[in-house]
N, C-alpha and C positions, 0 to 999 in steps of 0.2 A: 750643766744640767743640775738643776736642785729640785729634789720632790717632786719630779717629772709623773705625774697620775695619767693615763688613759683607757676610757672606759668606752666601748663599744654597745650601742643600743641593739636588742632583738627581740623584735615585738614590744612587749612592755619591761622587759628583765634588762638589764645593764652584765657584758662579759666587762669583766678587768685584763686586760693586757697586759698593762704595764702599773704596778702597784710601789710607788715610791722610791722612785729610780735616782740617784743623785753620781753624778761624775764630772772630772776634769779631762780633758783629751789637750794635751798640747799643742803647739804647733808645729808640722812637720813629723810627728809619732805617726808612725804605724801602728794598729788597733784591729785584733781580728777579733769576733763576736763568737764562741762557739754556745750551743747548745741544745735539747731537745726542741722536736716540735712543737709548736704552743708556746713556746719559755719565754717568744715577748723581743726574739732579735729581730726581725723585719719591722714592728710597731717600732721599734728604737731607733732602729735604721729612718723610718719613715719621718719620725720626728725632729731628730739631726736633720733627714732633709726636706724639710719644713712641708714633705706632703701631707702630712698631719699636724693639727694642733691640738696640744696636750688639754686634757681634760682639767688638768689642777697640776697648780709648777710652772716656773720660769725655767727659760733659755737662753743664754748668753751663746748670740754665732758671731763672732768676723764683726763686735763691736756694735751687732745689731739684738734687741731684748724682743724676745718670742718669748710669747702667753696666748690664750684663748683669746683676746682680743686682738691680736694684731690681724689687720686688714690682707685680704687677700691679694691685694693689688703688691703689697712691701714683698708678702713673701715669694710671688713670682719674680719680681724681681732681682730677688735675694738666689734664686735657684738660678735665674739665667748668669749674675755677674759670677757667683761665689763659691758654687757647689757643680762640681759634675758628676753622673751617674752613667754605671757600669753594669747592665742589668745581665740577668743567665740569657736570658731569651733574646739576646741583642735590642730590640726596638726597632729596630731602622727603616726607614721609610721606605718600601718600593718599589714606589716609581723611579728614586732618584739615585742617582750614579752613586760608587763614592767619594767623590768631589762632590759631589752637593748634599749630600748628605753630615760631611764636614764643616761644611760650608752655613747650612740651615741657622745653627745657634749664634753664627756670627753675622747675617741679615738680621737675627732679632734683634740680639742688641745694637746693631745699628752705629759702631761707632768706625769702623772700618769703607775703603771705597768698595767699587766691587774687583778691581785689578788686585789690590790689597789681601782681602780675602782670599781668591783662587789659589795667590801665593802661600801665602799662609797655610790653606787646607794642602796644595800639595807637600810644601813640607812637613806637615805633619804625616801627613800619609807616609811620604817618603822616611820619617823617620821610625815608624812602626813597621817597616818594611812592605809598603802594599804599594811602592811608586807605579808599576806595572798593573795595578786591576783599580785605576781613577778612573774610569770609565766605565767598569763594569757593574751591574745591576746586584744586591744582592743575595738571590735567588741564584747568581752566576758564581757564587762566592762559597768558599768552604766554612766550617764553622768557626776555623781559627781565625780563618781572613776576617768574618764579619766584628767577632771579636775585638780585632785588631782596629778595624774601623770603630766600631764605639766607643775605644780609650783616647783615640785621634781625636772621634765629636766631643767625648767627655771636658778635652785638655782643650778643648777651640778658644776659649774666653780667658783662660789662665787662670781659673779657679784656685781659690785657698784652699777647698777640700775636695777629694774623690771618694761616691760610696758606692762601695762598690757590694752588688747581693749576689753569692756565686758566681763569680767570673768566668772560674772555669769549671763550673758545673756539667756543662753539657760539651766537654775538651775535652779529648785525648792526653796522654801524659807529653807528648812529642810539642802540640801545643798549649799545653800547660803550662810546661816550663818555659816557653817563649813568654806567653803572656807574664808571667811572674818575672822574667828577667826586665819587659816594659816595665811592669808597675816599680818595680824595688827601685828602678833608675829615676824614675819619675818623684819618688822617694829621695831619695839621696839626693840627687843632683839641682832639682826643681823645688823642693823642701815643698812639696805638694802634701798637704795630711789625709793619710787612707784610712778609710775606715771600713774595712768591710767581714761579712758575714758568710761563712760558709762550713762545712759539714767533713771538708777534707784535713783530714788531722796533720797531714804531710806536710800544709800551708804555713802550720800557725807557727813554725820556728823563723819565719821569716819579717817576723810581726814583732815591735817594743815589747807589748803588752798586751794579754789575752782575757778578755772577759767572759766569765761563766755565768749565762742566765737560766733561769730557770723559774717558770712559777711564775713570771711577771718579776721577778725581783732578781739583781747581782746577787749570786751565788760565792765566788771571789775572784779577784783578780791574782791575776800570776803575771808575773817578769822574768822574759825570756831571756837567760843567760848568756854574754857574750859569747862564750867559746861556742855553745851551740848554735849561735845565730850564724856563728865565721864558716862550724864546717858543714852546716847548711847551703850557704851561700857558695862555698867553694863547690859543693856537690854539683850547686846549679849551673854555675861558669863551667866546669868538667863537661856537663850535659848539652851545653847551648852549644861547645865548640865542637863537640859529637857530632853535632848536625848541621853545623855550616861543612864540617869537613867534608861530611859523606852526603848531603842531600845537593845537589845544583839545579838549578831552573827553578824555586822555590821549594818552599817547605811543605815536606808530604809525613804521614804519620807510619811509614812504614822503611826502615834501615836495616842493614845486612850485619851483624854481625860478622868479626874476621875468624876470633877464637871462640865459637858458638859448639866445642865440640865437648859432651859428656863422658862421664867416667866410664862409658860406656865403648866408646869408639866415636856412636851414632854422630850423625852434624844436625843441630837444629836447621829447618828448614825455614826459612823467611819470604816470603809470597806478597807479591804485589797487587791490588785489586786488578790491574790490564791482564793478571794470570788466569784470572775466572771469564768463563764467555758470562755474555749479558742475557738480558732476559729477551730483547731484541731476536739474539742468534738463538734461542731455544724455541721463541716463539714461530723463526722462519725457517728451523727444522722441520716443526710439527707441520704447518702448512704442507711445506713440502711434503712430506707422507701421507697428509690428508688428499692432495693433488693426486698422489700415486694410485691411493688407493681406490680413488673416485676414477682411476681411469681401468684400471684394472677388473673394474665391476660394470663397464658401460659395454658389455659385448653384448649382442644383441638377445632377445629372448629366446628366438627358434634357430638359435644358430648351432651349425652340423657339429659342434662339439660340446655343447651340455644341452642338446634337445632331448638323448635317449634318460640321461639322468630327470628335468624335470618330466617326461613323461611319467617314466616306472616310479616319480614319489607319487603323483598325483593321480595317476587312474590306479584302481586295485589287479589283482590279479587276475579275476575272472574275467573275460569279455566284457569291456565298457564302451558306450562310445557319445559324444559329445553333438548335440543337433542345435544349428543355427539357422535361422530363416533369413530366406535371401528374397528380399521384392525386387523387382523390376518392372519400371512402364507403368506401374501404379495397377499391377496386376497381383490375382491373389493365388498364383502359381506358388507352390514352395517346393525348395529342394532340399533334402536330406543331406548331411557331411556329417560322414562317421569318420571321426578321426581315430585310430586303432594302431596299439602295438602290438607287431605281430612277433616280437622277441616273448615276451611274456605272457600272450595267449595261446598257450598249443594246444587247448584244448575247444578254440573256435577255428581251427584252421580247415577242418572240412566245411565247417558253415560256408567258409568265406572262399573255397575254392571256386564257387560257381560265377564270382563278382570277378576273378582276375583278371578279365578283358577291360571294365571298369574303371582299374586300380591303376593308380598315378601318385610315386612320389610327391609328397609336399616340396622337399628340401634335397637336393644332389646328399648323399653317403647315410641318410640317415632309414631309420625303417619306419617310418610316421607315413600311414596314407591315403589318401582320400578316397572315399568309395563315394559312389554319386547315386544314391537310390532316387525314384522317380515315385513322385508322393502325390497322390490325386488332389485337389484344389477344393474347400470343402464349398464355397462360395461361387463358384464358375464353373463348366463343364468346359470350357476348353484350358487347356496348359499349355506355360509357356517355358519349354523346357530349352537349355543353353548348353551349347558345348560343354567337354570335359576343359579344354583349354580356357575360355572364356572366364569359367566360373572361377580358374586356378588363377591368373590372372587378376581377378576382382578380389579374391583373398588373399593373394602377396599384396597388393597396396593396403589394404586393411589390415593386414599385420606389420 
């Protein structure tokens, strides 16, 4: 990169991003980018991988010269042979398994059959450790797996570079350190050149070379010392064999300590997500007590064990009494129903001594009862008066 300029239009003003950037990345170096937000390492990242073209400044990639002029058609293809990319957010297609999603960049380029490729993507899968989830969608995937799957799609065309923007941004430390034991090997082994960008300070010992941006412009670069790059690396080998020991059936982000106990006495306590109930079994609790409670209130209204209660809330204390008109035969007969508590009226109970021939239970055990007065007709002179039974009768079905 030589006097790499990029400049961002908004509305009529021009941002600067990237303000005269010039560097050399070898090949097979490791390169992490640290720096504030704004300071211009994604623009740089972007430009390495030809998603952007620089506003002012040449590019030397893999033998190919990048300017403002080069055509869009070189640089896509320059992205499918030469470069792969390692995003936070995975990318990954899904609809497709992942074997086909391995599979995708090597249909583009097109130089493979298709028995060739399947092979191909399951070995890679299998060598990222994901032989067991080729089939699976990923939505059905954890966040390391999907991860794991995007270094697999990255590495499908055997790339001279990988750039990688937060790898493990959105990773736990359990698969953090997996993916970093990937990359480093892909690194060493594969002389694959990383260059990537991220905010985890823990990362960059792991890296040749560390670039400070800031401001659109290198701030400095630093050179990471061997001896701490060695007992970095040995931290990591200590960490990965942590978790083949103790994890089986794949890799989960949660491990038991043996010697977890403080100067205390106390034992740390380590919990596994299968320890918590799910939202599922909370939600078919609350049902269930909703069910209960819906049943436990479905007693009937005038039933012999809370009729005397709502009476005495709802008639007052003095002598009340409640009149409904009864037609029958399309006749203008009406009959009086005083309904009356005679717990709480003792001071209507002479009135009502004269009606107790009348007087008829509503309900077996309770004291609710109907008295039947005979009410003259104001529209007819003749009436059409009904038995006591009749009428009682005609008002249980209506209640």
């Amino acid at each position: 990169m030589k006097n790499i300029h990029k400049t961002y239009l908004l509305g009529i003003e021009g941002v600067p991003a990237l303000r005269g950037v010039s560097m050399t990345i070898k090949r097979g170096e490791f390169i992490c980018i640290f720096g504030t937000s704004g300071g211009g390492k994604t623009t740089m990242l972007n430009i390495i991988g030809t998603i952007d073209k620089p506003t002012k400044g040449e590019m030397k990639l893999c033998g190919k010269l990048i300017n403002h002029k080069t055509s869009d058609k070189d640089l896509a293809f320059l992205r499918l042979k030469n470069i792969g990319f390692v995003f936070q957010t995975f990318n990954l297609l899904s609809s497709l398994t992942a074997l086909e999603n391995v599979e995708m960049p090597m249909i583009l380029l097109g130089e493979l059959s298709a028995s060739e490729r399947r092979e191909r993507a399951i070995s890679l899968l299998t060598k990222v450790g994901m032989k067991d989830r080729l089939d699976h969608f990923p939505s059905q995937l954890s966040g390391g797996e999907q991860q794991r799957v995007t270094i697999a799609r990255a590495i499908a065309n055997n790339p001279d570079v990988l750039l990688l923007d937060e790898p493990t941004g959105d990773l736990d430390t359990v698969n953090t350190a997996i993916i970093m034991k990937l990359l480093t090997d892909l690194n060493k082994k594969e002389n694959i050149t990383l260059v990537m960008v991220t905010h985890d300070v823990g990362l960059k010992m792991y890296s040749d070379r560390i670039i400070w941006m800031r401001d659109g412009k290198i701030q400095r670069i630093e050179t990471v010392p061997e001896h701490s790059k060695k007992e970095h690396f040995q931290k990591l080998y200590r960490e990965i064999e942590s978790i083949n020991q103790k994890q089986k059936d794949g890799i989960t982000s949660v491990f038991v300590e043996n010697n977890s106990i403080n100067k205390r006495g106390s034992m740390s306590e380590y919990r596994k997500p299968t320890d918590y109930k799910s939202i599922a079994s909370y939600s078919h609790k609350k049902q269930q007590q909703q069910q209960q409670y819906q049943q436990q209130n479905e007693s009937p209204i005038f039933s012999s064990s809370n009729v005397n209660n709502i009476i005495n809330a709802d008639i007052p204390s003095s002598s009340s009494s409640y009149t409904s008109n009864y037609n029958s035969n399309s006749q203008t007969s009406l009959n009086a129903i005083n309904m009356t508590n005679f717990n709480n009226n003792s001071n209507s109970n002479n009135s009502n001594n004269n009606n107790n021939n009348n007087r008829q239970p509503l309900l077996k055990d309770t004291d609710v009862y109907l008295d039947i007065v005979e009410v003259p007709s104001s529209s007819s002179s003749s009436s059409n008066n009904k038995s006591i039974e009749q009428i009682t009768n005609d008002l249980s079905k209506i209640l």
